[in-house]
C-alpha positions as CSV (number, residue, x, y, z in Angstrom):
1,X,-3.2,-27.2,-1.6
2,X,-0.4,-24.6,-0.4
3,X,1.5,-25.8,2.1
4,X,1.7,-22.2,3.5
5,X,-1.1,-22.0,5.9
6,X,-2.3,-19.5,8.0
7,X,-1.9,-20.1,11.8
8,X,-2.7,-16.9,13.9
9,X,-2.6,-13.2,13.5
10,X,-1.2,-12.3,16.8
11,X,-1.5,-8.0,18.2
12,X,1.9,-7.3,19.7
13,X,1.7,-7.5,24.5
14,X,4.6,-7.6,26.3
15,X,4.9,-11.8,26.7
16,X,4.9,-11.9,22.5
17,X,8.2,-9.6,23.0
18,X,10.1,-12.1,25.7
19,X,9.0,-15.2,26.0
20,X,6.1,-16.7,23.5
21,X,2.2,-16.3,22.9
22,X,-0.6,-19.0,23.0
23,X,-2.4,-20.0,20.0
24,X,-5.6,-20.7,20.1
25,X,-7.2,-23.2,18.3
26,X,-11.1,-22.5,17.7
27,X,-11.9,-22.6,14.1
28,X,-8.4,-23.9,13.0
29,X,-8.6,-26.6,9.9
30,X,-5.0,-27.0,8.5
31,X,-3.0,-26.3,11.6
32,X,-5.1,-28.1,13.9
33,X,-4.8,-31.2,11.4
34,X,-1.1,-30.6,11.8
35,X,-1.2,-30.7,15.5
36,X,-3.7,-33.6,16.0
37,X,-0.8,-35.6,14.3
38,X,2.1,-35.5,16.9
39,X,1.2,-33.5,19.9
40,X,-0.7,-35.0,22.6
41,X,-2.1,-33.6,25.6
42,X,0.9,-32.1,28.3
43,X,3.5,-33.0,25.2
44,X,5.9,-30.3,23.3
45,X,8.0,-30.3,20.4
46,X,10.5,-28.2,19.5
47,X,10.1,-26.2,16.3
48,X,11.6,-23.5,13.9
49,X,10.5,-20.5,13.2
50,X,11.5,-18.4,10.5
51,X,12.1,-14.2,10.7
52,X,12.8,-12.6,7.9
53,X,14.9,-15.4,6.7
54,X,16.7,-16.1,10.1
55,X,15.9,-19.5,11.9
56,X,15.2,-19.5,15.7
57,X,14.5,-22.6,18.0
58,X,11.3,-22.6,20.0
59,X,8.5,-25.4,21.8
60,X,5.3,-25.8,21.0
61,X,3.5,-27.2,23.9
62,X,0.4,-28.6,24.6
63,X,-0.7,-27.2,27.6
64,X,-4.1,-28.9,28.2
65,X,-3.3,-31.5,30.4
66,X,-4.5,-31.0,33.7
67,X,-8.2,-31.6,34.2
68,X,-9.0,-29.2,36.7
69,X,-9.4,-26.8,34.2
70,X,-11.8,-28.9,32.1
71,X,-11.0,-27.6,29.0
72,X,-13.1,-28.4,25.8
73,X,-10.2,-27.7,23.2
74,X,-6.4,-27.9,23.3
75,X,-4.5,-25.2,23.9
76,X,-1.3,-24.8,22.1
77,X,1.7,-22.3,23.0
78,X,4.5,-21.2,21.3
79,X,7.6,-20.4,23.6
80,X,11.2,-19.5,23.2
81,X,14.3,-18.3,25.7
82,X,13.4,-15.3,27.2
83,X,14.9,-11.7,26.1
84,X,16.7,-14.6,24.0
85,X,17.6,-14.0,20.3
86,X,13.9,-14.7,18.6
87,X,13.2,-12.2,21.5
88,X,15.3,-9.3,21.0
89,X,14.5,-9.8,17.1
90,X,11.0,-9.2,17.7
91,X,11.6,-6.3,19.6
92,X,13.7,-4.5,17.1
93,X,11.2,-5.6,14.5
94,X,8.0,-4.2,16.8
95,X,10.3,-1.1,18.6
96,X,7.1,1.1,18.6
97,X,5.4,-1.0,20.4
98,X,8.2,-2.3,22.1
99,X,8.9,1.0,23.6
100,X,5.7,2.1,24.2
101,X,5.1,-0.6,26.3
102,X,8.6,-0.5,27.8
103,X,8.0,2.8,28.9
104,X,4.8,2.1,30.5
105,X,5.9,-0.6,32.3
106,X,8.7,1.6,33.8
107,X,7.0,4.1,34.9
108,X,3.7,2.7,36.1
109,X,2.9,1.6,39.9
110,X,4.7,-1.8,40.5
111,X,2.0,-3.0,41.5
112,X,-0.4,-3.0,38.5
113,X,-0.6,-6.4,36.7
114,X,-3.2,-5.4,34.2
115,X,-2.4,-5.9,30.5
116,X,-0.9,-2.6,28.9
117,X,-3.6,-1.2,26.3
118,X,-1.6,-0.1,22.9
119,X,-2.7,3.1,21.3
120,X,-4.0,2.5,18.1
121,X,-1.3,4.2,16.1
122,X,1.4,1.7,17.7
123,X,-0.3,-1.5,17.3
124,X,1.7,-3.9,15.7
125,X,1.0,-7.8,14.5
126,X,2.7,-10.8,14.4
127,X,1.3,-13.3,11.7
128,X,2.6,-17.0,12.2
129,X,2.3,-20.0,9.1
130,X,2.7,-23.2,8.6
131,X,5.7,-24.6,6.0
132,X,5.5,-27.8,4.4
133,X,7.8,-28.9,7.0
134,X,5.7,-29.9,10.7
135,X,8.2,-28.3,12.6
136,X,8.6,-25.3,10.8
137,X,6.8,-21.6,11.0
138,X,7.0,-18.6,8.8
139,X,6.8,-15.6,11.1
140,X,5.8,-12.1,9.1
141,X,5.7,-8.8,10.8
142,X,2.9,-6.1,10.4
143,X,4.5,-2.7,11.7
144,X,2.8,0.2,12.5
145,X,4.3,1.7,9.3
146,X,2.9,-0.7,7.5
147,X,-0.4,-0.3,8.8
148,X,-0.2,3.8,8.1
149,X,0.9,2.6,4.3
150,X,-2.4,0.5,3.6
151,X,-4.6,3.1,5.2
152,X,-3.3,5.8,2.9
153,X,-3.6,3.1,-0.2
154,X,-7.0,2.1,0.7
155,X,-8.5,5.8,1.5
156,X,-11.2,6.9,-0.6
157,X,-11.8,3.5,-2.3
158,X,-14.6,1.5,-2.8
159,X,-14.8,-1.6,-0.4
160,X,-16.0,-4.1,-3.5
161,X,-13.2,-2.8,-5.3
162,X,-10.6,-3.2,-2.7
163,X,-12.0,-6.7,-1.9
164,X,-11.8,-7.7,-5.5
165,X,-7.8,-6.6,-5.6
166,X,-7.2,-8.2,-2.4
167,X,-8.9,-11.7,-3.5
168,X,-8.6,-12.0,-7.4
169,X,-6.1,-9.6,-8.3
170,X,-8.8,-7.4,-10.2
171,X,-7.4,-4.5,-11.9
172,X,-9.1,-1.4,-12.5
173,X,-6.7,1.7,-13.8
174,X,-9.5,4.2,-12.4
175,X,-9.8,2.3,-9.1
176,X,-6.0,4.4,-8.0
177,X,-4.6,1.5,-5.5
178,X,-0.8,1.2,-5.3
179,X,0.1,-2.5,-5.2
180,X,3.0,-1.6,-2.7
181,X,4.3,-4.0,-0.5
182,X,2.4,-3.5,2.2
183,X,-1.0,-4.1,0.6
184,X,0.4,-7.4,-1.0
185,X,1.6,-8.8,2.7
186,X,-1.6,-7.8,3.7
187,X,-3.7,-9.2,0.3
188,X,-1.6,-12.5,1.3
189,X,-3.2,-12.5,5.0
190,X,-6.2,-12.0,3.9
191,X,-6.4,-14.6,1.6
192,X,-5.1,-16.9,3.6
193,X,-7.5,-16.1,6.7
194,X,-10.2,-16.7,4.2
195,X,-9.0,-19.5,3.1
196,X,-9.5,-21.2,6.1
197,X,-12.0,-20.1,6.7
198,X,-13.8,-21.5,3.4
199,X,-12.4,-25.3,4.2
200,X,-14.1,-24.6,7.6
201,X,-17.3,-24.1,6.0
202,X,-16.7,-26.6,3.3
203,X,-17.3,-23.4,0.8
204,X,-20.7,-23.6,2.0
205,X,-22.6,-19.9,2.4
206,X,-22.7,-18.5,5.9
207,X,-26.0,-16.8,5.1
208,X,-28.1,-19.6,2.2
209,X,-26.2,-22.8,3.7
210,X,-25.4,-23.7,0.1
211,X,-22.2,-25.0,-1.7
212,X,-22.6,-23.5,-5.2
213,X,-21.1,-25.1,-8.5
214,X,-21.1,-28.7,-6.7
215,X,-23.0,-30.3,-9.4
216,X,-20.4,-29.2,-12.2
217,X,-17.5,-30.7,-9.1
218,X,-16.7,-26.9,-8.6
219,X,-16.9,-24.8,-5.4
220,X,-17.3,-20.9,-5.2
221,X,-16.8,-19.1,-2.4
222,X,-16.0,-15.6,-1.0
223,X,-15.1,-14.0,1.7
224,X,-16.9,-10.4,3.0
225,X,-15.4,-8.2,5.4
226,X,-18.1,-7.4,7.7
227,X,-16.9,-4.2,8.8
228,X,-15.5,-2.3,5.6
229,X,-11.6,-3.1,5.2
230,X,-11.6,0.3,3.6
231,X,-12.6,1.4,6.9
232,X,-11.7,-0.9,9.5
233,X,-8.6,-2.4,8.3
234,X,-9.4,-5.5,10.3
235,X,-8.9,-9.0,8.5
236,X,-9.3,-10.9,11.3
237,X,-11.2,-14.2,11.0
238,X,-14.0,-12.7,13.5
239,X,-14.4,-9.5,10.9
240,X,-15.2,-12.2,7.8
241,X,-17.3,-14.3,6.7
242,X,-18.2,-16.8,3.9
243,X,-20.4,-16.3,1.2
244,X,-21.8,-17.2,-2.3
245,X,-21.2,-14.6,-4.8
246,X,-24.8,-13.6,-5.1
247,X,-25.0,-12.9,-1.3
248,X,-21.9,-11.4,-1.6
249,X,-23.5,-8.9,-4.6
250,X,-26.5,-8.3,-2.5
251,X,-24.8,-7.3,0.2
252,X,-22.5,-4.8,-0.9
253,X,-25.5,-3.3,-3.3
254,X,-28.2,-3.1,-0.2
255,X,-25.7,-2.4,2.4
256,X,-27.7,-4.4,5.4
257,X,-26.6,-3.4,9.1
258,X,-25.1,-7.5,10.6
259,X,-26.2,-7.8,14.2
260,X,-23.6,-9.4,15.9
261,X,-25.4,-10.5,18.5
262,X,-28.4,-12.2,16.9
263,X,-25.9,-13.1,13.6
264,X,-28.3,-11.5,11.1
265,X,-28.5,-9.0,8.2
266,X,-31.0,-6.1,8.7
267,X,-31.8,-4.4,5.7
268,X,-33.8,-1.5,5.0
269,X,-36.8,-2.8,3.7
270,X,-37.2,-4.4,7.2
271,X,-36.0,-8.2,6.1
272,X,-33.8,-9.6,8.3
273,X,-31.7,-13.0,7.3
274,X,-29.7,-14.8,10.0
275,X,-27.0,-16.9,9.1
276,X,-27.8,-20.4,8.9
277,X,-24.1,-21.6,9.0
278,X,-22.1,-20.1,11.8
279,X,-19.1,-21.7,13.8
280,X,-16.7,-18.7,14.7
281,X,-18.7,-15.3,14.4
């Protein structure tokens, strides 16, 4: 297995650009494996993280450790000096966002805490993971260029199309999508989101519970972007799921309405199929 991991996918706020984020750790495999080995409860390490080839000294900290606050799961942060170098590299990286919110800040009643919303067309991301090192993180930027880049490359396309050229490289000369550099950071994301995951599942379908090509010691499994990428843009782990490929075909053939709340498919013959695996929708 690669030893390049996803960790988080992290939208640019204000403490991301001084100081550090948390990282929460619901539905992590890899990474939590990784922590579970040498971070206790109220203990930190320091760490490396890497930015576009520069390496910057940080903590990670594990910050459940007072029981007042009964916490089920640990909670992990990741912090560095503040307005230090990692900092101010960040904030040259993210300077839409940076100065959007900069400018808010400045200009808004002292008084107001609340967290500053970021217009959609300055939202930026921050993508963190793992090296085969324990104390080391890959850090990779998603501007608000970048984001721009992929909608134009994406527009007009077919979402089973786009999925297949994001997951398995499938080429179709008709299908018009520019392999630019932005849609492979992106196809890398994705993969690796989905990747997780599938070893969360055990490459078991979300929907039929089952773990197809066991008996021939193989296992196949997808991953399906519940809103349309082509559409939403949104690879987060709560926008995918796993499935089997014939799920996966049905789906994108019948096009059922998922109902978040009750975890289920709709379709328009009235049938409705709730998932019988579900640990992070």
């Amino acid at each position: 297995m690669t030893t390049e991991n996803y960790v988080y996918k992290k939208e640019v706020d204000w403490s991301l650009l001084m100081e550090g984020l948390a990282l929460p750790m619901e539905n992590q495999v890899v990474f939590g494996q990784i922590m579970g080995r040498f971070l206790a409860r109220g203990q930190s390490k320091d760490i490396q993280l890497y930015l576009n080839g520069k390496s910057y000294e940080a903590k990670i900290v594990n910050l459940n450790y007072d029981p007042k606050f009964n916490r089920k799961n640990d909670t992990y942060q990741i912090r560095y000096k503040r307005n230090g170098e990692l900092a101010k590299a960040l904030q040259t990286c993210f300077f839409k966002s940076y100065n959007y919110i900069k400018n808010v800040r400045e200009n808004r009643d002292p008084s107001i805490r609340t967290m500053i919303k970021v217009p959609e067309k300055y939202k930026e991301y921050l993508v963190i993971y793992t090296t085969e090192y324990d104390d080391s993180y890959v850090l990779e930027t998603i501007v608000a260029d970048d984001v721009q880049i992929l909608k134009d490359t994406v527009k007009g396309q077919q979402e089973r199309m786009v999925e297949a050229k994001i997951n398995y490289d499938v080429t179709d000369e008709e299908a018009g999508i520019t392999v630019n550099v932005q849609f492979v950071k992106i196809r890398k994301l994705n993969r690796k989101i989905g990747q997780n995951l599938k070893l969360l599942y055990g490459y078991r379908c979300q929907i039929c519970g089952k773990l197809i090509g066991e008996e021939y010691g193989s296992h196949i499994a997808e991953t399906h972007h519940i809103d349309y990428f082509v559409k939403s843009l949104n690879n987060d782990a709560s926008n995918q799921m796993v499935v089997c490929p014939n799920h996966h075909s049905i789906i994108h053939d019948a096009d059922p309405v998922f109902d978040r709340k009750n975890t289920a498919y709709i379709y328009s013959n009235g049938i409705q199929q709730k998932l019988v695996l579900n640990m992070h929708l």
